[in-house]
VOKOLKE-203983 format. One record per atom (N, C-alpha, C): atom name; residue number from 0; x, y, z; residue in three letters. Coordinates in steps of 0.2 Angstrom, whole numbers. Atoms other than C-alpha are relative to their C-alpha. Example, Ala and Ser with C-alpha at 12.3 -4.5 7.8 and 13.67 -1.06 7.14 Angstrom:
VOKOLKE-203983
R site pos    c1    c2    c3 code
R    N   0     4    -6     0  ALA
R   CA   0    62   -22    39  ALA
R    C   0     4     6     0  ALA
R    N   1    -4    -6    -1  SER
R   CA   1    68    -5    36  SER
R    C   1    -4     5     3  SER
end
This chain:
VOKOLKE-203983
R site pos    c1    c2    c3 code
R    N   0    -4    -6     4  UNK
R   CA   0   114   -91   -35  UNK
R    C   0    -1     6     4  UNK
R    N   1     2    -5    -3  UNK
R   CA   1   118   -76   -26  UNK
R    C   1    -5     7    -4  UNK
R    N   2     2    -8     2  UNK
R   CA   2   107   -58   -29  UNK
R    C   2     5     2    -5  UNK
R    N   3    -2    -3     0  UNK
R   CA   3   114   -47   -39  UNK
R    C   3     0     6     2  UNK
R    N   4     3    -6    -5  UNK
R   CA   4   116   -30   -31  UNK
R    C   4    -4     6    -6  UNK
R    N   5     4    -6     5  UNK
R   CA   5   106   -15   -39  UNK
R    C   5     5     5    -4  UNK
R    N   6    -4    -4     3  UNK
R   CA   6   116    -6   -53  UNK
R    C   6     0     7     3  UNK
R    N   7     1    -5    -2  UNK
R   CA   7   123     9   -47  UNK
R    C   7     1     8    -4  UNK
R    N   8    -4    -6     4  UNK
R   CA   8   127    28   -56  UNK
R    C   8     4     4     4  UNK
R    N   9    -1    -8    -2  UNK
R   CA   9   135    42   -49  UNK
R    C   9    -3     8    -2  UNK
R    N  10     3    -5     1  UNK
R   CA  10   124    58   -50  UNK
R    C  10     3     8     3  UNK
R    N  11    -2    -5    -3  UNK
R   CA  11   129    74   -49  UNK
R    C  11    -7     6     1  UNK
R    N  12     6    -5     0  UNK
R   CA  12   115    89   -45  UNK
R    C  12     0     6     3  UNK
R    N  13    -2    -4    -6  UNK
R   CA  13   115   104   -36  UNK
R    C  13   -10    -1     4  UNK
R    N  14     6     1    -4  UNK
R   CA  14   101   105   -22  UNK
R    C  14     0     4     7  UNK
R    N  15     2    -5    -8  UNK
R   CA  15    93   121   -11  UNK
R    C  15     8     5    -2  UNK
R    N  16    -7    -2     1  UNK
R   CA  16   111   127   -21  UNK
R    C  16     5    -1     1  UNK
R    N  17    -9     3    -1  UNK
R   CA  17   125   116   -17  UNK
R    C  17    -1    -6    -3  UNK
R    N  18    -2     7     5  UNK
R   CA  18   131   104   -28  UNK
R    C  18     2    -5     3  UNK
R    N  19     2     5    -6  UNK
R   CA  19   128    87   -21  UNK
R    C  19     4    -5    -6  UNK
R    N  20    -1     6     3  UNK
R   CA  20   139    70   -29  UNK
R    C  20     0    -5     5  UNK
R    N  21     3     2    -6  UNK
R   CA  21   132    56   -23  UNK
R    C  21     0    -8    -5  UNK
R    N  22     1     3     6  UNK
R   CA  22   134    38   -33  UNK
R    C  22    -8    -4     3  UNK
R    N  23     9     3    -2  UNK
R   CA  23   114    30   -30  UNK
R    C  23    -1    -8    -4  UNK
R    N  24     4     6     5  UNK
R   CA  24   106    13   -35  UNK
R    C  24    -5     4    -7  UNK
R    N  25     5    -2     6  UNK
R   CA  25    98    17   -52  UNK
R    C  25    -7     0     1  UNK
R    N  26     6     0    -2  UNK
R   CA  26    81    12   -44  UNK
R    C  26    -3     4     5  UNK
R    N  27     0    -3    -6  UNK
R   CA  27    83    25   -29  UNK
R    C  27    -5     5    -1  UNK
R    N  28     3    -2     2  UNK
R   CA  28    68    37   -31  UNK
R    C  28     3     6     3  UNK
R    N  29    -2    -4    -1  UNK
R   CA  29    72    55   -29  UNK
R    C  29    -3     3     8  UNK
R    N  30     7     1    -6  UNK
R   CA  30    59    58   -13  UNK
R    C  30     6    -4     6  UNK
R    N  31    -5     2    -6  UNK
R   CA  31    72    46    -3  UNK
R    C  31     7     0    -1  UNK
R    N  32    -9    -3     1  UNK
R   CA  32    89    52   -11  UNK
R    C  32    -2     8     6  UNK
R    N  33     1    -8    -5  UNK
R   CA  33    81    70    -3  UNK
R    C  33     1    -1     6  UNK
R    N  34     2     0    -9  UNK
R   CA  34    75    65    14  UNK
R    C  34     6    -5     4  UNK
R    N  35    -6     4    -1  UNK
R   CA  35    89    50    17  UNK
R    C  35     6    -2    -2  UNK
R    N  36    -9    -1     0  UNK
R   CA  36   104    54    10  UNK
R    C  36    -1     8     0  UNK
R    N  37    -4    -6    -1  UNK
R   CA  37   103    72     9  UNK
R    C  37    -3     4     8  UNK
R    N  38     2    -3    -6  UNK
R   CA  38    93    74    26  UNK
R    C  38    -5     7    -3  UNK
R    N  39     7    -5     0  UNK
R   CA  39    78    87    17  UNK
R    C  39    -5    -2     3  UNK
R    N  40     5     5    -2  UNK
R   CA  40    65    79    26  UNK
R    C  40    -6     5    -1  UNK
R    N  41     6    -2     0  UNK
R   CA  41    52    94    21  UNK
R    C  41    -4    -3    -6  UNK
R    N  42     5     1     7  UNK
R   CA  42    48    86     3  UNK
R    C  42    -2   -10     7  UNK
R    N  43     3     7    -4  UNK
R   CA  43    36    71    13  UNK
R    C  43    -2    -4    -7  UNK
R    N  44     1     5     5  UNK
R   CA  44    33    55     4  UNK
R    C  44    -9    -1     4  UNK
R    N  45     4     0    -1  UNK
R   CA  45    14    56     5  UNK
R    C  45    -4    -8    -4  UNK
R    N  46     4     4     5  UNK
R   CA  46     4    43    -9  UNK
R    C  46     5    -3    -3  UNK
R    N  47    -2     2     5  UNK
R   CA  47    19    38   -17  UNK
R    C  47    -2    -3    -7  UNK
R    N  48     1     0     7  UNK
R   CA  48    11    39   -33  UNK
R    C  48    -2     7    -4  UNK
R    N  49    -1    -5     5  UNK
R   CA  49    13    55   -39  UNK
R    C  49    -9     5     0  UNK
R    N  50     8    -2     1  UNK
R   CA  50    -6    60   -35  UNK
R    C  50    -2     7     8  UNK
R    N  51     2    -6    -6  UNK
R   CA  51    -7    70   -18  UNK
R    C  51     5     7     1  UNK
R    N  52    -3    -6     5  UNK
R   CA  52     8    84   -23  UNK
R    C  52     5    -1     8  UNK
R    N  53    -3    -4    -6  UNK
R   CA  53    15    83    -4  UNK
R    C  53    12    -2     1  UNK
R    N  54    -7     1     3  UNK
R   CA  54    33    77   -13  UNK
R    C  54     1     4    -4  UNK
R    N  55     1    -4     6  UNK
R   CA  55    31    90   -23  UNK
R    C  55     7     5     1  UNK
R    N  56    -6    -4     2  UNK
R   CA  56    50    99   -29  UNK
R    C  56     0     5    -5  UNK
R    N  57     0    -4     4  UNK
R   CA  57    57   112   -39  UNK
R    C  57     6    -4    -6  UNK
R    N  58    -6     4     6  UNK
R   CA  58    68   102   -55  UNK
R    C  58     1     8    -6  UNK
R    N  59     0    -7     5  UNK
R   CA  59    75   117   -65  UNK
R    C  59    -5     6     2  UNK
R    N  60     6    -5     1  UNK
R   CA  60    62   129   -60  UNK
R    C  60    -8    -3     2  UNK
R    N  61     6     2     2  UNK
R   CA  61    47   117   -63  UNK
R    C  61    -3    -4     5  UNK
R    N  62     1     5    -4  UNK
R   CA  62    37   109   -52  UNK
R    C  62    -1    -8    -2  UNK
R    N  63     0    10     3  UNK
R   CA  63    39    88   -50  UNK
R    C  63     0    -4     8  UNK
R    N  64     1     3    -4  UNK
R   CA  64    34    75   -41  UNK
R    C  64     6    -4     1  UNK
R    N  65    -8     3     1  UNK
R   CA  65    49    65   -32  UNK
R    C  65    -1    -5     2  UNK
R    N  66     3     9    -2  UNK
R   CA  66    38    52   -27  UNK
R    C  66     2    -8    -6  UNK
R    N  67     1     6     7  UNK
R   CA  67    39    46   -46  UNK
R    C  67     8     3    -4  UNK
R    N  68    -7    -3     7  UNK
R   CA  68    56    53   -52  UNK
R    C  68     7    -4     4  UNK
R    N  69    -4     2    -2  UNK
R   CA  69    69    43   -51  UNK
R    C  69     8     4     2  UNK
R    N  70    -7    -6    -4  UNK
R   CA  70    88    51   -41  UNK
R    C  70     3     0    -8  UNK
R    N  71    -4     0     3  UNK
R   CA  71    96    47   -57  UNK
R    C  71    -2     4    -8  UNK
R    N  72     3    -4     4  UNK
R   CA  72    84    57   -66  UNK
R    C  72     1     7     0  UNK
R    N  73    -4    -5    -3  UNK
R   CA  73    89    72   -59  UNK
R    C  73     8     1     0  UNK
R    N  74    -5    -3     1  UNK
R   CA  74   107    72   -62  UNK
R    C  74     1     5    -5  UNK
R    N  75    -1    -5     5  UNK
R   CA  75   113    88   -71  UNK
R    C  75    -4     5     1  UNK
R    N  76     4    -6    -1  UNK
R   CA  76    98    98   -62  UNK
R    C  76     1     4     4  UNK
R    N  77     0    -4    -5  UNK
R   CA  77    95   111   -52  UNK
R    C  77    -6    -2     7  UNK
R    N  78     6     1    -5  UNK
R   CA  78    82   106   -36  UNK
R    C  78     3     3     6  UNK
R    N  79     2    -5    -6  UNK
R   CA  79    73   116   -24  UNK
R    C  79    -5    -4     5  UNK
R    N  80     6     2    -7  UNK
R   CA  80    65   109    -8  UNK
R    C  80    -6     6     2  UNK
R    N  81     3    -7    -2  UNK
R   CA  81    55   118     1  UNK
R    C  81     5     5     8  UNK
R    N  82    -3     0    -4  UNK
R   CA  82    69   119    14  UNK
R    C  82     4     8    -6  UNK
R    N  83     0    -4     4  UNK
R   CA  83    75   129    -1  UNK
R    C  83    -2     8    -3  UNK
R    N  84     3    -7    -1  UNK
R   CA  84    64   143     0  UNK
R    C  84    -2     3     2  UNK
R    N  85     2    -2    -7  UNK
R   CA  85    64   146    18  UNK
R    C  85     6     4     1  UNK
R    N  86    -5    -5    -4  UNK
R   CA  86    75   161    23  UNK
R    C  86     3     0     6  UNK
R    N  87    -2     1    -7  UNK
R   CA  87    87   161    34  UNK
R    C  87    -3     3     8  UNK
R    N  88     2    -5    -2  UNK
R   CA  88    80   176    43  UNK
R    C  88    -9    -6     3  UNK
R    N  89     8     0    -2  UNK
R   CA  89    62   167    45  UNK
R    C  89    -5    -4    -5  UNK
R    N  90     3     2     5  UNK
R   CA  90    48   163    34  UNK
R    C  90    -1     5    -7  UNK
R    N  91     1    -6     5  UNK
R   CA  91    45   168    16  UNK
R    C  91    -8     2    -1  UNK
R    N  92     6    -4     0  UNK
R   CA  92    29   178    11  UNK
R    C  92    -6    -6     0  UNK
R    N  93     5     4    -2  UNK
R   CA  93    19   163     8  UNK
R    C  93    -1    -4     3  UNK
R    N  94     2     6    -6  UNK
R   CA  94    23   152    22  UNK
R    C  94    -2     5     7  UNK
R    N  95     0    -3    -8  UNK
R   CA  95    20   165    35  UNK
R    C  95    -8     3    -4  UNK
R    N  96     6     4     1  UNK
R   CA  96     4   166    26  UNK
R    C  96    -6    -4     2  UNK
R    N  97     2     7    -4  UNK
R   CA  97    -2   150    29  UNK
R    C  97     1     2     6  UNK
R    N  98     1    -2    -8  UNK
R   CA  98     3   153    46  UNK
R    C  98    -5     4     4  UNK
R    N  99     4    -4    -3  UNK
R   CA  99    -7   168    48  UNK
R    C  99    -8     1    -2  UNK
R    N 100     7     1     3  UNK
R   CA 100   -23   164    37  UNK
R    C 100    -1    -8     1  UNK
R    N 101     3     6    -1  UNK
R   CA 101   -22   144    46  UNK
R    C 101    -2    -4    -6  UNK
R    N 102    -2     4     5  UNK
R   CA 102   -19   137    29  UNK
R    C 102     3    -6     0  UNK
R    N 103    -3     7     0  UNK
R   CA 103   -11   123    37  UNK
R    C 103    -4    -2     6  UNK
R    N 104     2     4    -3  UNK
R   CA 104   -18   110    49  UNK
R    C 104     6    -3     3  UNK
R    N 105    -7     6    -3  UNK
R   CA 105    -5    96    52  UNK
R    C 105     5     2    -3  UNK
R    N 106    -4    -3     4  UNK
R   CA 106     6   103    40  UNK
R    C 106     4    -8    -3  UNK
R    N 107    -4     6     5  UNK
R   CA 107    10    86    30  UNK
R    C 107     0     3    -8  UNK
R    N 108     1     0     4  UNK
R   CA 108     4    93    16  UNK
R    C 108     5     8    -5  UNK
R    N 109    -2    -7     2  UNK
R   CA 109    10   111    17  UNK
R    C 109     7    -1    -6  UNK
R    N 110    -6    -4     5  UNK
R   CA 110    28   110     9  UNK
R    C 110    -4     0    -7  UNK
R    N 111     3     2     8  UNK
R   CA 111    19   103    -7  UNK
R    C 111    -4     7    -2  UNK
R    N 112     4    -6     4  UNK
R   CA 112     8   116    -8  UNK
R    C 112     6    11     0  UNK
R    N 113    -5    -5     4  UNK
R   CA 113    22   131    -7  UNK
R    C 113     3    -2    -3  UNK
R    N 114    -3    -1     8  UNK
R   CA 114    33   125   -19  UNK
R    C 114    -3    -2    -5  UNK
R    N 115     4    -2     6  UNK
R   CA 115    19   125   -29  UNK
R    C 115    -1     6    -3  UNK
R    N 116     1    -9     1  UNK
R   CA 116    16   141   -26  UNK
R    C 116     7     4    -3  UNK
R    N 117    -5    -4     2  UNK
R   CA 117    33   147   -28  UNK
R    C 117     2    -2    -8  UNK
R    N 118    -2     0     8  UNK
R   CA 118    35   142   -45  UNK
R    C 118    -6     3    -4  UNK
R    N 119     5    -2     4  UNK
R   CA 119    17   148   -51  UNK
R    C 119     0    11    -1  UNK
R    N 120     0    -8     1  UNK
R   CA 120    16   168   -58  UNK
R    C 120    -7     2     2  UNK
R    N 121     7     0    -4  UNK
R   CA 121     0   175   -47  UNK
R    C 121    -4     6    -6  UNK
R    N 122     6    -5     4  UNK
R   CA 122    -6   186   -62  UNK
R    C 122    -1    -5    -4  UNK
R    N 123     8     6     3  UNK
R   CA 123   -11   169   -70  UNK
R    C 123    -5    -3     4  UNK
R    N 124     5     2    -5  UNK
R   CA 124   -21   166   -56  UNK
R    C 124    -4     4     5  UNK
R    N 125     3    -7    -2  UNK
R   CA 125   -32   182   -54  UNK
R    C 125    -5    -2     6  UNK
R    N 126     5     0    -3  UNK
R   CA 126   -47   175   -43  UNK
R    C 126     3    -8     2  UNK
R    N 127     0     7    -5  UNK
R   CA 127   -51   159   -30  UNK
R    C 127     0    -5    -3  UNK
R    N 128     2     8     2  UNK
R   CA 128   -55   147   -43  UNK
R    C 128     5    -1    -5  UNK
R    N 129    -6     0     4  UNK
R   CA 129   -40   150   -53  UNK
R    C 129     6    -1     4  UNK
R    N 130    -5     7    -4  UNK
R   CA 130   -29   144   -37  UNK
R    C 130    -3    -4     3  UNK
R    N 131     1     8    -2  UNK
R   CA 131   -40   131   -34  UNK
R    C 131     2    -5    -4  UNK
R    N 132    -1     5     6  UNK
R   CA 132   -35   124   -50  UNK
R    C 132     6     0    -2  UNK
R    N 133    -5    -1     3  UNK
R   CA 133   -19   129   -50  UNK
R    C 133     3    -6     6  UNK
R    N 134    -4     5    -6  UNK
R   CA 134   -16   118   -32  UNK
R    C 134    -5    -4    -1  UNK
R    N 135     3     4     0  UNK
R   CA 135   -28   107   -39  UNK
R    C 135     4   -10     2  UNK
R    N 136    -3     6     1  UNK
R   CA 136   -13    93   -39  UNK
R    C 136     2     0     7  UNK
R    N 137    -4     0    -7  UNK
R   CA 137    -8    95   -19  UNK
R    C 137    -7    -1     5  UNK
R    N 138     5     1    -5  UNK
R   CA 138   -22    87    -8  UNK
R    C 138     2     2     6  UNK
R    N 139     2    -2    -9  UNK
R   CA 139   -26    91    10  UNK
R    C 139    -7    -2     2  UNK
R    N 140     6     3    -3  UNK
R   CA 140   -36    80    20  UNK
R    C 140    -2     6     9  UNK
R    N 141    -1    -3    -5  UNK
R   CA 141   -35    92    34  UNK
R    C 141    -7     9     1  UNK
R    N 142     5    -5     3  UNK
R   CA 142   -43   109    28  UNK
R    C 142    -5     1    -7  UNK
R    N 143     4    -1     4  UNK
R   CA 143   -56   114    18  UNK
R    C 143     2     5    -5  UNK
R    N 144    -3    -5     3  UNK
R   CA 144   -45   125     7  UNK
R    C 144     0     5    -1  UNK
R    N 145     2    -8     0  UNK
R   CA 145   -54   139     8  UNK
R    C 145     7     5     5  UNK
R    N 146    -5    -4    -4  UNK
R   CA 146   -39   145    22  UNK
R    C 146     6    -2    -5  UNK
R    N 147    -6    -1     2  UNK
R   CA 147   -25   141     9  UNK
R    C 147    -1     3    -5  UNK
R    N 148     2    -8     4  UNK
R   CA 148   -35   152    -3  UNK
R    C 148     2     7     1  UNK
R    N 149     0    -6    -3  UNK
R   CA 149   -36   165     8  UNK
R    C 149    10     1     3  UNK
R    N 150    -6     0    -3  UNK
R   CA 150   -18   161    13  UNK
R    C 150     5     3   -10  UNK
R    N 151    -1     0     6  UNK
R   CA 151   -14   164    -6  UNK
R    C 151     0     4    -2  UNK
R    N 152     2    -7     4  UNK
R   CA 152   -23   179    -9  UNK
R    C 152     5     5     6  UNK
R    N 153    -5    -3    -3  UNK
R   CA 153   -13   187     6  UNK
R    C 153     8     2    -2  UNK
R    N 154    -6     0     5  UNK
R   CA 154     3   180    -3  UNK
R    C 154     3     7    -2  UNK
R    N 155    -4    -1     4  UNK
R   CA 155     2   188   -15  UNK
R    C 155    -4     8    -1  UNK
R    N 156     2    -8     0  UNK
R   CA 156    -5   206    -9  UNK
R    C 156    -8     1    -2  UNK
R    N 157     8     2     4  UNK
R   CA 157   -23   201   -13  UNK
R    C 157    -6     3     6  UNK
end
C-alpha cells in the first residue's frame, strides 16, 4: 500500500516584514520553513530541542524557539530573524557590540543571542548577573561569556 503524503496547510505570516504565503507539510518545523524555503539562514538549527537558543526568533515580539515550533504554528504571525534586525546601513548597536567586545567566537550561536537581546528591556537587567539570567536559555560553547556580558553592558550605554 502506497504512503500517504504528509497533510499539508497553507500559511500565511509576515517575516523580517513581508508577508510570506507559502502552503507547508503540517509537520514542517518553523527553523526549516526559515532557512529552506524562505533562505533566512541566520536563525541556526543548533540542538533541535529547543535547549541551546541558537534558533532562537522573534513570534509577535516574543522570543521562541523555531527548533520546536511547528511552520504552521506561526500563521497569522509576525516573525523576526535576526536578519531582521540587521540594518541595511551595517550593524545594529548590539551586534557591532559583540564585534567590538569579541562576544562572539564562531558566531553559531550569536543570532540566538541578539534576538534575545532585542526583545529584553535593559532596565530589567541592571547588573552582570541579571544578563546572565536573562541569556541564560542561549548556550555558547565557544566563549566564556564574560565578553557577551561585556558586549551587553556596551549595548546598552553601560
Amino acid at each position: 500500500m502506497p504512503e500517504n503524503p504528509s497533510p499539508t496547510r497553507e500559511i500565511t505570516l509576515t517575516v523580517n516584514g513581508h508577508r510570506v504565503q507559502r502552503t507547508v507539510p503540517v509537520r514542517r518545523l518553523l527553523v526549516d520553513f526559515l532557512r529552506d524555503d524562505l533562505g533566512r539562514t541566520g536563525t541556526h538549527a543548533g540542538c533541535e530541542h529547543g535547549v541551546c537558543g541558537a534558533c532562537t526568533i522573534l513570534i509577535d515580539g516574543e522570543p521562541a524557539r523555531s527548533c520546536i515550533t511547528l511552520a504552521v504554528q506561526a500563521d497569522g504571525t509576525e516573525v523576526t530573524t535576526v536578519e531582521g534586525l540587521t540594518p541595511e546601513e551595517g550593524l545594529n548597536p548590539v551586534q557591532q557590540a559583540f564585534k567590538d567586545c569579541h562576544g562572539l567566537q564562531c558566531g553559531f550561536c550569536t543570532p540566538g543571542f541578539i534576538v534575545t537581546l532585542s526583545a529584553a528591556n535593559p532596565e530589567d537587567h541592571p547588573d552582570d548577573d541579571s544578563i546572565r539570567e536573562l541569556l541564560a536559555g542561549n548556550l555558547c560553547r565557544c566563549t566564556g561569556y564574560h565578553h557577551i556580558v561585556d558586549a551587553v553592558n556596551q549595548a546598552w550605554g553601560r
